[in-house]
TORLOTI-544535 format. One line per field, with one value per residue (C-alpha): x, y, z; residue in one letter; residue number from 0. Coordinates in steps of 0.5 Angstrom, whole numbers, plus 500, padded with zeros to 3 digits. Layout:
// residues N
X	X  ...
Y	Y  ...
Z	Z  ...
resn	A  ...
resi	NUM  ...
END
This chain:
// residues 484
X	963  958  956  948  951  956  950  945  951  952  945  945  949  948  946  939  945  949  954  959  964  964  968  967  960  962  957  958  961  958  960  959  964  967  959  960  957  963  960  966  972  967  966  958  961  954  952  956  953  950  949  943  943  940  938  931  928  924  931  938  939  937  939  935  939  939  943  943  946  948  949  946  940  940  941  937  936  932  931  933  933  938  940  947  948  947  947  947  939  934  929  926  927  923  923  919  917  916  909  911  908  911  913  914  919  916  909  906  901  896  894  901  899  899  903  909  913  920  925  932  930  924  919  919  921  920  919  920  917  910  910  909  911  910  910  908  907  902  899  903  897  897  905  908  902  902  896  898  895  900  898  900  900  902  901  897  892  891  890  883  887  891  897  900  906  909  915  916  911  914  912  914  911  905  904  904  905  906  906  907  904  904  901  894  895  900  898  901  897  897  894  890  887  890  894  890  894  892  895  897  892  894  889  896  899  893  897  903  905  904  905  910  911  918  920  916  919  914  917  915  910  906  908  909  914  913  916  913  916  912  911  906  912  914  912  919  919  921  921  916  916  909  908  902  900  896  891  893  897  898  902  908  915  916  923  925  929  930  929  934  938  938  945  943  936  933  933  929  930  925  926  921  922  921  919  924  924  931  931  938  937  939  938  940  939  946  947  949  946  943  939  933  932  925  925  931  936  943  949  953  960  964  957  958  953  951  951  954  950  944  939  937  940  939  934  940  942  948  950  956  960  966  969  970  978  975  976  971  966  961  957  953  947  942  937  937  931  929  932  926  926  934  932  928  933  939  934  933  939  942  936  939  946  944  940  946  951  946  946  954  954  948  953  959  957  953  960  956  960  959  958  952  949  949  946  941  939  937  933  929  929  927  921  919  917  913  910  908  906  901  898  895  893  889  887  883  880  878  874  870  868  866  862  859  857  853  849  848  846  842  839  836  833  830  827  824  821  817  815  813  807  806  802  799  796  794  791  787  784  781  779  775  772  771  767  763  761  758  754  752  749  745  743  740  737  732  731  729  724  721  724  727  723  722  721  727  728  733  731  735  740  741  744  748  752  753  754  759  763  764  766  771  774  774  778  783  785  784  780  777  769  769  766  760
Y	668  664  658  661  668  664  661  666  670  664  665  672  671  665  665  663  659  653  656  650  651  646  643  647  645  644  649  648  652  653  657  660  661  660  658  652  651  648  645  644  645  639  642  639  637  635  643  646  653  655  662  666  662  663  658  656  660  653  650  653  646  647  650  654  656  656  652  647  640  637  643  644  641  637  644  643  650  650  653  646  645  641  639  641  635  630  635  628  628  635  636  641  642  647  649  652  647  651  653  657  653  652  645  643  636  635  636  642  647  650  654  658  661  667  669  672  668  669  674  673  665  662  665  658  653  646  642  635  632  636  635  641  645  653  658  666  671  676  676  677  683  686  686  692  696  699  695  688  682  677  670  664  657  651  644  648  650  658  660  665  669  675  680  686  683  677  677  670  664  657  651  647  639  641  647  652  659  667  674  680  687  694  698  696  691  688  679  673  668  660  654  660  663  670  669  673  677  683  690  697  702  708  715  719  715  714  714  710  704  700  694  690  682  682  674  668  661  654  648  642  641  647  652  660  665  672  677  685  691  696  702  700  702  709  711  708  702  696  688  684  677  674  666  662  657  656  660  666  669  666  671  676  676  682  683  686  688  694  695  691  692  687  685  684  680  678  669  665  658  653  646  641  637  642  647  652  658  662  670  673  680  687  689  697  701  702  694  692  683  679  673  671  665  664  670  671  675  673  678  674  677  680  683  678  682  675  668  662  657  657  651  647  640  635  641  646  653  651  658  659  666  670  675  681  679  674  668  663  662  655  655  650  654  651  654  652  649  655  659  665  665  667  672  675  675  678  683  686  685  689  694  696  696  701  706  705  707  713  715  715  720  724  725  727  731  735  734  732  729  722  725  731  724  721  728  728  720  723  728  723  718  724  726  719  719  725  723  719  722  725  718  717  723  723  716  719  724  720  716  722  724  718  718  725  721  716  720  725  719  716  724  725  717  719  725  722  716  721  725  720  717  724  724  717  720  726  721  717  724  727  720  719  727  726  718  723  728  722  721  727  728  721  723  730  727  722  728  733  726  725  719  720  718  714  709  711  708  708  707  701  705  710  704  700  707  708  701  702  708  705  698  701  705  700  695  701  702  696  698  694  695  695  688  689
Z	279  281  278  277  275  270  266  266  263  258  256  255  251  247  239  236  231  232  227  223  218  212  206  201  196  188  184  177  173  166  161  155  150  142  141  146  152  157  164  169  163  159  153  150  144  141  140  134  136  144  147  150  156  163  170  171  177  179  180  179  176  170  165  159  152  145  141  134  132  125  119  113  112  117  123  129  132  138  145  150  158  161  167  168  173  168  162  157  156  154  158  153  146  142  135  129  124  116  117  123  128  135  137  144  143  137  138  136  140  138  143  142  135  134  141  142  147  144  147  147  147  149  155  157  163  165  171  170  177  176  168  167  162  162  157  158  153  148  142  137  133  140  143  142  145  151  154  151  155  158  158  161  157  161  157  151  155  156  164  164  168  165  167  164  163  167  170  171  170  172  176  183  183  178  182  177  178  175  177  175  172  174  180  182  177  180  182  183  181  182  178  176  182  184  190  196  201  205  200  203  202  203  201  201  196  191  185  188  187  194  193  188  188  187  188  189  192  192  196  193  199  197  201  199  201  197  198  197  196  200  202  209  213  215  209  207  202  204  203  207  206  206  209  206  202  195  196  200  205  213  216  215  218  223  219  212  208  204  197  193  186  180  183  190  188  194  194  198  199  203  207  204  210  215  212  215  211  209  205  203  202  203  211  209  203  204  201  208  207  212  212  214  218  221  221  226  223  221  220  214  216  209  206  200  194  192  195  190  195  199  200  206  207  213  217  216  212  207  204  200  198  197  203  203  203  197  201  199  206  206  213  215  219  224  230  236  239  244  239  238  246  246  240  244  250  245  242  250  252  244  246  254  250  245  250  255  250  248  255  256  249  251  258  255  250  256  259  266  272  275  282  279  276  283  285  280  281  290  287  283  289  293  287  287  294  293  287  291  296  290  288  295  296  290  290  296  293  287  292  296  289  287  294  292  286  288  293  288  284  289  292  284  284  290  288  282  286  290  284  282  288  289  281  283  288  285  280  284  288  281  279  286  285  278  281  286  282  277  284  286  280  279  286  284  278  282  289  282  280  287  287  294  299  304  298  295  288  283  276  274  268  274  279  274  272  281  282  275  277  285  282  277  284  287  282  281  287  290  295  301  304  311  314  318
resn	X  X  X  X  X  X  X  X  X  X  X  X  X  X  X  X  X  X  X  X  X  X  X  X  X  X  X  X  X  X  X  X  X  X  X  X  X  X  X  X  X  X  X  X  X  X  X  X  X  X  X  X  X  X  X  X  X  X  X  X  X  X  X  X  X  X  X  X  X  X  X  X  X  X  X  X  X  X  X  X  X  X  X  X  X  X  X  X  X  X  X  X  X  X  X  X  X  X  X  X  X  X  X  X  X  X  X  X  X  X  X  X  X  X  X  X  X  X  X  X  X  X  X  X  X  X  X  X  X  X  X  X  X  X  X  X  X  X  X  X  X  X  X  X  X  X  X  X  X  X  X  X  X  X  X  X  X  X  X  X  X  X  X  X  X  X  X  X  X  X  X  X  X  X  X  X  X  X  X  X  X  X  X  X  X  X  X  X  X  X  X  X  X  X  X  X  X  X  X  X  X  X  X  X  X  X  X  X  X  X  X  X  X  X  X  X  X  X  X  X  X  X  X  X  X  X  X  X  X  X  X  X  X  X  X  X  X  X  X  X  X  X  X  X  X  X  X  X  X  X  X  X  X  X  X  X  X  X  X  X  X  X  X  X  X  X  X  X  X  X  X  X  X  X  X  X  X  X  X  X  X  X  X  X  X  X  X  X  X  X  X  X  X  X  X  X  X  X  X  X  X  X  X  X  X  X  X  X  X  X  X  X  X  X  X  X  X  X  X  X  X  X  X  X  X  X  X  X  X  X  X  X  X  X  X  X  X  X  X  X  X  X  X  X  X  X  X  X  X  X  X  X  X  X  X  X  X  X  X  X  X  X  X  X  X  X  X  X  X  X  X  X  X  X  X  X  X  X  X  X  X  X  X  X  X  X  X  X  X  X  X  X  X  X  X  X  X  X  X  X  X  X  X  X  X  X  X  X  X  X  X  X  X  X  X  X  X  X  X  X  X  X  X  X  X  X  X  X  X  X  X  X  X  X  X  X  X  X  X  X  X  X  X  X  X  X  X  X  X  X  X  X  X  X  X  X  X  X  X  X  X  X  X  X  X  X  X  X  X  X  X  X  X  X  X  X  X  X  X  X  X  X  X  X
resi	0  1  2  3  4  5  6  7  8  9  10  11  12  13  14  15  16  17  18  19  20  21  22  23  24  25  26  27  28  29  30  31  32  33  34  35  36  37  38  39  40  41  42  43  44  45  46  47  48  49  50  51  52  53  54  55  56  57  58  59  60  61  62  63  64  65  66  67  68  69  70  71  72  73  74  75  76  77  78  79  80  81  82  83  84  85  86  87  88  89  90  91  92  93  94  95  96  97  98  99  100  101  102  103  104  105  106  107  108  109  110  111  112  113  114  115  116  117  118  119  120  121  122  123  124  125  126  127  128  129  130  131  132  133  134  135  136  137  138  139  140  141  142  143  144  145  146  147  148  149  150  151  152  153  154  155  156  157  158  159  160  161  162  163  164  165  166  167  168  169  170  171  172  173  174  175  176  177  178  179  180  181  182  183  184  185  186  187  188  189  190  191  192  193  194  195  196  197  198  199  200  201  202  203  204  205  206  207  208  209  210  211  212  213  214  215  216  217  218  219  220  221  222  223  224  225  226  227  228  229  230  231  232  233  234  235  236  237  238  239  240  241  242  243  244  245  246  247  248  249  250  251  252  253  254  255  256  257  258  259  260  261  262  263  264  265  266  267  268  269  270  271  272  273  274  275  276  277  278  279  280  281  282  283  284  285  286  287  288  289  290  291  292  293  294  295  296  297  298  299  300  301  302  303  304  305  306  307  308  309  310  311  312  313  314  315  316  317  318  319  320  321  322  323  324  325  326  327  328  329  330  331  332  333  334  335  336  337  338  339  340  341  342  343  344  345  346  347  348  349  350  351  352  353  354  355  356  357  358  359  360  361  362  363  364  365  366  367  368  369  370  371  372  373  374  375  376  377  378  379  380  381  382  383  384  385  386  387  388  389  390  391  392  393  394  395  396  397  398  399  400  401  402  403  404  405  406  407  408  409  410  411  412  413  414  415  416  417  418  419  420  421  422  423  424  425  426  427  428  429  430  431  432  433  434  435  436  437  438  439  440  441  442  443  444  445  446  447  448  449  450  451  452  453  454  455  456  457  458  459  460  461  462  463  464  465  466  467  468  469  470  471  472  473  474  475  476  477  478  479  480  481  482  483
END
């Protein structure tokens, strides 16, 4: 093989990925149990009770659960946020006081009374660089109708916007963010104003749901990753990963992802720094998984349900999971430069693949020989010639009735050129009549007064209409008096 054959076959066959095994990454290992809260086998002493625990969506880090300290008189019972990397410190500590009031480390909010904001723990999460704290929930008069209003408090301050239920309410750097609701109802909304993005609409599903946001990722510099459960394709739902910014959709990845279950969520994870974008999800409804990484796909191998790590580090994707063989996977996932160019070529060259081998099963199940193929193939050489033969032949026949078309074109502009002149000339002729007539009769008027005579005058009323009606003539048509 030659030198040039050998590295256009290298780069037909290169990946988009530069692949890297790596250490395994320590993911924190919280626990619940006995009522105790236990990080990495530490048990956290300082709780007498703690359940009901759940990670924020704004950060994996940071940890909501309910718990109290001291006994007796002295138990503090409150919903806390801490972050299990150094879970010494609470970002977050809410309570009622005894007039039922809620206080948000210590300070009472009046914007949250008379609202329901407690389910199973506090509706809550805590972003920390942004200083925002984020509440959503409805009123507590109204909360168990089927046309309840969904607020948004963030810092004792209640968005205008409203939803019918909210799925998650949350912030990023002191970008604050929530979606949720049903059907046409259906939004996300940041820093109170409703995210625009171009919706399905589709008149044959007038009373489906077409569009659902499923999951929201923000980076820290304000780019949005959405993520649409839609019907806009093959009248087939499907995951659409929409890019933007804080006020609406840029563009849409040509990827998706079939509809997932709770337990195969769709995650999202951003790189601040260059704002790389990666999407684990379901590729087929039968839960094969794959990844998104700049809208290139990425076959993960073992078809893990969930990753136990994903996020961007130094400009590569660091995903962490389990095999089918249970065996522990830590990757370290980096696109080439020219990575969409050999995506392309990859994607042509798995499409001329498919249709080979589409090709060999059509042929066996036919049961047709190699030597009927090459038959086959000489018709079709012998047919091209042919169809050939046709193409000029018609080409030329275009020509001449595009020819025929022109002089028949020219023939009628002609005819209506001289049909034209000929009513002009009509004109001028029953013009000129009409003029002479005019004459003829001041004439006959001045013969019937004995006017003609060898002193022949004409009255002055009858020479100005004479001279009148021969100048009009004249400037009408131009005409010219002889020279003498």
């Amino acid at each position: 093989m030659s030198t040039e054959n050998k590295n256009l076959n290298e780069q037909e066959n290169a990946s988009p990925f530069v692949i890297e095994k790596i250490e395994e990454i320590n993911v924190p290992n919280v626990e619940f149990k006995d009522q105790k809260l236990s990080i990495n086998g530490v048990v956290q002493e300082k709780y007498n009770y703690a359940a009901s625990s759940r990670f924020q969506k704004n950060n994996p880090n940071l940890l909501y659960f309910q718990a109290y300290v001291g006994d007796g008189e002295n138990k503090d019972s409150a919903g806390r946020v801490i972050d299990i990397n150094n879970p010494e410190k609470e970002l977050l500590n809410i309570t009622n006081d005894k007039d039922d009031n809620i206080l948000v480390n210590g300070k009472k909010w009046d914007s949250l009374r008379g609202k329901s904001v407690y389910g199973g723990g506090f509706r809550v999460e805590v972003d920390p660089e942004g200083k925002k704290v984020v509440f959503s929930g409805t009123d507590e008069s109204n909360k168990h109708s089927s046309n309840s209003e969904y607020s948004v408090i963030v810092n004792n301050e209640i968005w205008k916007t409203k939803f019918d239920s909210v799925e998650v309410a949350s912030s990023v750097e002191g970008i604050t963010y929530a979606f949720g609701g049903s059907r046409d109802k259906n939004k996300l909304a940041i820093n109170d104003k409703e995210w625009a993005y171009k919706r399905f609409k589709g008149e044959e599903h007038r009373n489906q749901n077409m569009d659902e946001i499923s999951n929201v990722k923000i980076s820290k510099k304000g780019e949005v990753v959405v993520i649409i459960d839609s019907l806009r394709e093959k009248n087939d739902y499907r995951r659409f990963i929409s890019i933007g910014d804080k006020v609406g959709e840029k563009f849409v990845w040509k990827n998706t992802f079939a509809s997932a279950s709770y337990k195969r969520p769709s995650v999202i994870s951003i790189d601040d720094e260059s704002g790389r974008v990666a999407v684990f999800g379901q590729v087929e409804r039968d839960g094969k998984t794959g990844l998104l990484i700049d809208d290139i796909p990425y076959e993960i191998s073992g078809n893990p349900e969930k990753l136990e790590y994903i996020d961007f580090k130094d400009g590569a994707l660091v995903v962490q999971y389990n095999n089918a063989l249970g065996e522990k996977v830590t990757e370290k996932i980096s696109l080439r430069e020219d990575s969409k160019a050999v995506q392309e070529m990859k994607e042509r060259k798995d499409a001329e693949k498919k249709a080979f081998e589409d090709l060999r099963r059509l042929l066996i199940s036919e049961n047709i020989s190699t030597n009927e193929i090459i038959a086959r193939l000489k018709k079709g050489e012998a047919l091209d010639k042919e169809v050939e033969k046709v193409k000029n032949l018609s080409g030329a026949v275009n020509n001449l009735i595009e020819e025929k078309t022109k002089l028949q074109m020219q023939i009628e502009q002609d005819k209506k050129t001289h049909e034209d002149e000929l009513k002009k000339e009509q004109s001028k002729s029953v013009d000129a009549e009409n003029a002479l007539k005019k004459i003829e009769v001041i004439l006959g008027r001045a013969e019937k007064g004995g006017l003609i005579s060898k002193s022949f005058k004409l009255s002055p009323d009858d020479m100005g209409l004479a001279l009148g009606t021969v100048q009009k003539q004249r400037e009408k048509y131009n005409w010219i008096p002889e020279e003498k």
